[in-house]
Structures are given as structure tokens and as C-alpha cells.
C-alpha positions in Angstrom: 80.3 115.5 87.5 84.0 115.6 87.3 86.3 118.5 88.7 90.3 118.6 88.1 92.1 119.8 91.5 94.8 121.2 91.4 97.4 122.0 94.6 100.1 124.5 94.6 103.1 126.4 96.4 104.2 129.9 94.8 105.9 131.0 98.6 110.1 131.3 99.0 109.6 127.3 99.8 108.0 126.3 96.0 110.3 123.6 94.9 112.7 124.1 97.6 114.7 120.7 96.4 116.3 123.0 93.9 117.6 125.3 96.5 120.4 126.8 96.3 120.9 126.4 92.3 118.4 128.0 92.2 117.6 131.4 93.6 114.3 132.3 95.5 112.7 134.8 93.1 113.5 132.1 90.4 111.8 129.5 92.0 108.3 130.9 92.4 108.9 132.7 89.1 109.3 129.1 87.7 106.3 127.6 89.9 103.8 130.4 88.8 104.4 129.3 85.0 104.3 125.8 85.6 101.0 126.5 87.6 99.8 128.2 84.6 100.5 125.4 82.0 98.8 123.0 83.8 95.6 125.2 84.8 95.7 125.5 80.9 96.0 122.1 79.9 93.0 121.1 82.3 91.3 124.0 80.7 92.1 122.9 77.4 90.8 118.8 77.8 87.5 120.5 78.1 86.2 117.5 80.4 85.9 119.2 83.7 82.8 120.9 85.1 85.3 123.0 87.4 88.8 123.7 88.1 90.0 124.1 91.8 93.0 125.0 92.8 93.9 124.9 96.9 97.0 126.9 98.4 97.6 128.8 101.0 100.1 131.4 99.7 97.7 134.5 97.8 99.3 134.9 94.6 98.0 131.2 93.8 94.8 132.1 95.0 94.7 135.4 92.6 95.6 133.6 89.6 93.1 130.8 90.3 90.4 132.7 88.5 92.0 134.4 85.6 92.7 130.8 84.9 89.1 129.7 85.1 89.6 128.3 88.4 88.1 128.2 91.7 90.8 129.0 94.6 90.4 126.9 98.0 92.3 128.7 100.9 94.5 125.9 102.3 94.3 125.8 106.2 95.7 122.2 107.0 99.2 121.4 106.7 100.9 119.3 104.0 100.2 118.3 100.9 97.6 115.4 101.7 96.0 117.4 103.8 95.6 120.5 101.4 93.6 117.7 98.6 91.7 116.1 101.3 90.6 119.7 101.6 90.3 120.3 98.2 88.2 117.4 97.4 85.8 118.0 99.7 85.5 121.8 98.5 84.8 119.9 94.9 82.4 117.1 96.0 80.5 120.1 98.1 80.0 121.5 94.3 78.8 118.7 93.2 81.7 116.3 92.4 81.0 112.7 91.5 84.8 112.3 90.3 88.0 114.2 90.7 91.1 114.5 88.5 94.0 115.8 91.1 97.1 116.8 89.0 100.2 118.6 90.5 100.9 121.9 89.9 104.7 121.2 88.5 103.9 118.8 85.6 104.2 121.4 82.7 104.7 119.2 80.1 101.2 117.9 80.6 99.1 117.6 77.4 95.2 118.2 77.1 95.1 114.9 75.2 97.0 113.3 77.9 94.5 114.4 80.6 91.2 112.9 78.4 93.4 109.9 78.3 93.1 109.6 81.8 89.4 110.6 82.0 88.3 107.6 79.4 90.4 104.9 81.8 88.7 106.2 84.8 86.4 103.3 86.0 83.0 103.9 87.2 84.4 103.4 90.6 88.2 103.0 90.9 91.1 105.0 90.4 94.1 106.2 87.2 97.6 106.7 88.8 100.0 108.6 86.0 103.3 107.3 87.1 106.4 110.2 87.7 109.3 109.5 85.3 111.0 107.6 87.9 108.2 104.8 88.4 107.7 105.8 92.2 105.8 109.0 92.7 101.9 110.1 91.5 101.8 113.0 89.4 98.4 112.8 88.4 95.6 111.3 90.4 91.7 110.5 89.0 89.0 109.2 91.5 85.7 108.2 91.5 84.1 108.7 94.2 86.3 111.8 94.9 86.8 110.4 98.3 87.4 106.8 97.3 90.7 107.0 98.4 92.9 109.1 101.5 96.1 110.3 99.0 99.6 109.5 100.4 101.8 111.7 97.6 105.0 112.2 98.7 107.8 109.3 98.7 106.8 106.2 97.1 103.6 107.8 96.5 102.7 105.2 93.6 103.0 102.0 95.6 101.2 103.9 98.6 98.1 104.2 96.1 97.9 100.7 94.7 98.3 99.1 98.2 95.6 101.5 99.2 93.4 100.7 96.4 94.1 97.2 96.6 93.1 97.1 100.6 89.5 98.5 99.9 89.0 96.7 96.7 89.2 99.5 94.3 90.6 98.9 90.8 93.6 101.1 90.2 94.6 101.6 86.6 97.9 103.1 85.9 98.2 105.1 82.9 101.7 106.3 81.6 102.0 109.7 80.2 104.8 111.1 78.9 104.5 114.8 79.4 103.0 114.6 82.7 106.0 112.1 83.8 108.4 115.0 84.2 107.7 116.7 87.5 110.5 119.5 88.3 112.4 118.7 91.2 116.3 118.8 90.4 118.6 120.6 88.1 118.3 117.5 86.0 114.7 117.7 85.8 115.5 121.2 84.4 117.8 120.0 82.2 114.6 117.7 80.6 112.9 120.2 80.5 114.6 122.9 78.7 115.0 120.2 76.2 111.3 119.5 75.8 109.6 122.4 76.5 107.0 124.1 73.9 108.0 127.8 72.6 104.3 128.5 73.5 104.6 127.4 77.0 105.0 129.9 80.1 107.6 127.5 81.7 109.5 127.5 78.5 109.6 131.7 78.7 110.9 131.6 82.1 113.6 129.2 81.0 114.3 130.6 77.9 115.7 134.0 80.6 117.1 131.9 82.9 119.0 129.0 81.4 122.4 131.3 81.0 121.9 132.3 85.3 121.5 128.5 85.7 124.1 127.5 83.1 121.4 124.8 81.4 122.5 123.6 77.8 120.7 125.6 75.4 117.4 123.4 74.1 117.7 121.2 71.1 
């Protein structure tokens, strides 16, 4: 049984990295729609027998469901805490495999996440690469717990060595839309220029490119 987790931050410190270009109401503005393309990609593979998502901050938590999705109350700190929380809260409903993909990746495609379902081995791990060749944007395991995550720096030579210790085979998979994960005014920039009309994120930066002085998309 395979569940999709999915962590996120919509507080005054989501995406904090693009502080202070970027305004506070902006931020979690821009958070909550990436949130809500991703939640509707996973939706859209149509592969998952639940949704999760884990936060601590309650306007997350609300939207989980309206989005099909099961909200986890965060109560550890950090990021690798809050999905070793949120894989247990999956493999307790039955989880045999777990697709953990962050929450600001909206560029994500529901083709690209079946892509990473099919390469998942029967036991081993898919590692989607960030655009930069060092970070994890999208994590698939199986067994949910075959691996404790390290995301954060260097995040995808972390995994490997990880898998590599406990003899798990580690596939990684490149994706172009879920590559782009929104950190600087650069990534904005990318963004703006490859966002789909029909997107949330796209609406929110359709408003606030002028504010943020982005070039107009292409």
C-alpha cells in the first residue's frame, strides 16, 4: 500500500531564505499555493491509497482535507523529524511504501510522480534530484522506514551514502518540474517563466511579480 507524504510550513517563517524580498504575507501566500499544486499533482497520479500531510502551523492542517489529505499535527522539531513522524502516521494506516514530496515543488507533474512510483524497487529507494544536483525534492521508500531522511544540505549525497551503508538500492530519477524547489529570487524568476496559467502558484505570481519586480513570463 503506498501513501504520498507530504511536509509543510505556511507560518511567517515559510521560505524564510527569500526574506526580506519578499514580504511575510507574500510568503505564506506563495507557500499555501505551492502546497496546493503539489497536494494536486499527488492527487492527480492516482497511485496513492492516502495523502498525508504533517505541519504544525493550522492553516496546513485545514487545507489537508479539502485536498483529500490526511493532516498529521507535527510535534517534533525540524524537518526530518516532522517525516519520521509522518511515516509512521502512514505505515500505522497501513503503508508498505511511501512517496515523501516537499511541499515547494510546484512545477511537479502527475506523470512525473508515476514515473517515480514504476522505478521504485520492491525494496530500495527513488531520489528526484533538486535542480542543483545536491538536495532531495522528492523521496520514494519501500519499506516506508527503510531509510532515517537527512533533507537539508547535501541532502542527495546524505541518501545514497545512507542507502549504500544498509545495502538498499537507491535509484535516482531526474524530473524536470519537480527539480525547481523555490528558495531564492532566482528560483522565482524560473518560475514565473514556467509556471502553468492553471496553476495556484502561477495566480499568486501573476499579482505579485510587479511588487517583486520579476520579468513578466514568456
Amino acid at each position: 500500500m503506498l501513501w504520498a507524504l507530504v511536509p509543510a510550513k505556511l507560518s511567517s517563517a515559510a521560505k524564510e531564505r527569500l526574506d526580506p524580498l519578499v514580504p511575510p504575507e507574500l510568503r505564506i501566500e506563495l507557500a499555501r499555493a505551492m502546497l496546493l499544486d503539489v497536494l494536486a499533482a499527488l492527487e492527480a497520479a492516482d497511485c496513492f491509497a492516502g495523502v498525508a500531510v504533517v505541519s504544525r502551523d493550522r492553516e496546513a492542517l485545514e487545507l489537508a482535507p479539502g485536498c483529500r489529505a490526511t493532516p498529521i499535527v507535527e510535534r517534533t522539531a525540524g524537518l526530518n523529524g516532522a517525516v519520521a513522524q509522518g511515516v509512521a502516521s502512514c505505515m500505522a494506516s497501513g503503508a508498505t511504501a511511501v512517496l515523501i514530496a516537499m511541499g515547494d515543488i510546484p512545477l511537479v507533474s502527475p506523470a512525473e510522480i508515476r514515473g517515480v512510483v514504476e522505478r521504485l524497487p520492491e525494496r530500495g529507494a527513488v531520489l528526484v534530484p533538486s535542480a542543483d544536483g545536491t538536495g532531495t525534492n522528492i523521496l520514494a521508500l519501500r519499506p516506508p522506514d527503510a531509510l532515517p531522511t537527512r533533507f537539508g544540505d547535501a541532502s542527495l549525497d546524505r541518501h545514497r551514502s545512507l542507502a549504500r551503508a544498509v545495502g538498499l538500492t537507491a535509484v535516482v530519477h531526474e524530473a524536470r518540474g519537480a527539480a525547481l524547489d523555490i528558495d531564492t529570487i532566482a528560483d522565482l524568476e524560473r518560475l514565473v517563466a514556467a509556471s502553468r496559467p492553471t496553476t495556484a502558484t502561477h495566480g499568486v505570481l501573476a499579482r505579485a511579480r510587479p511588487e517583486l519586480g520579476l520579468s513578466p513570463a514568456r
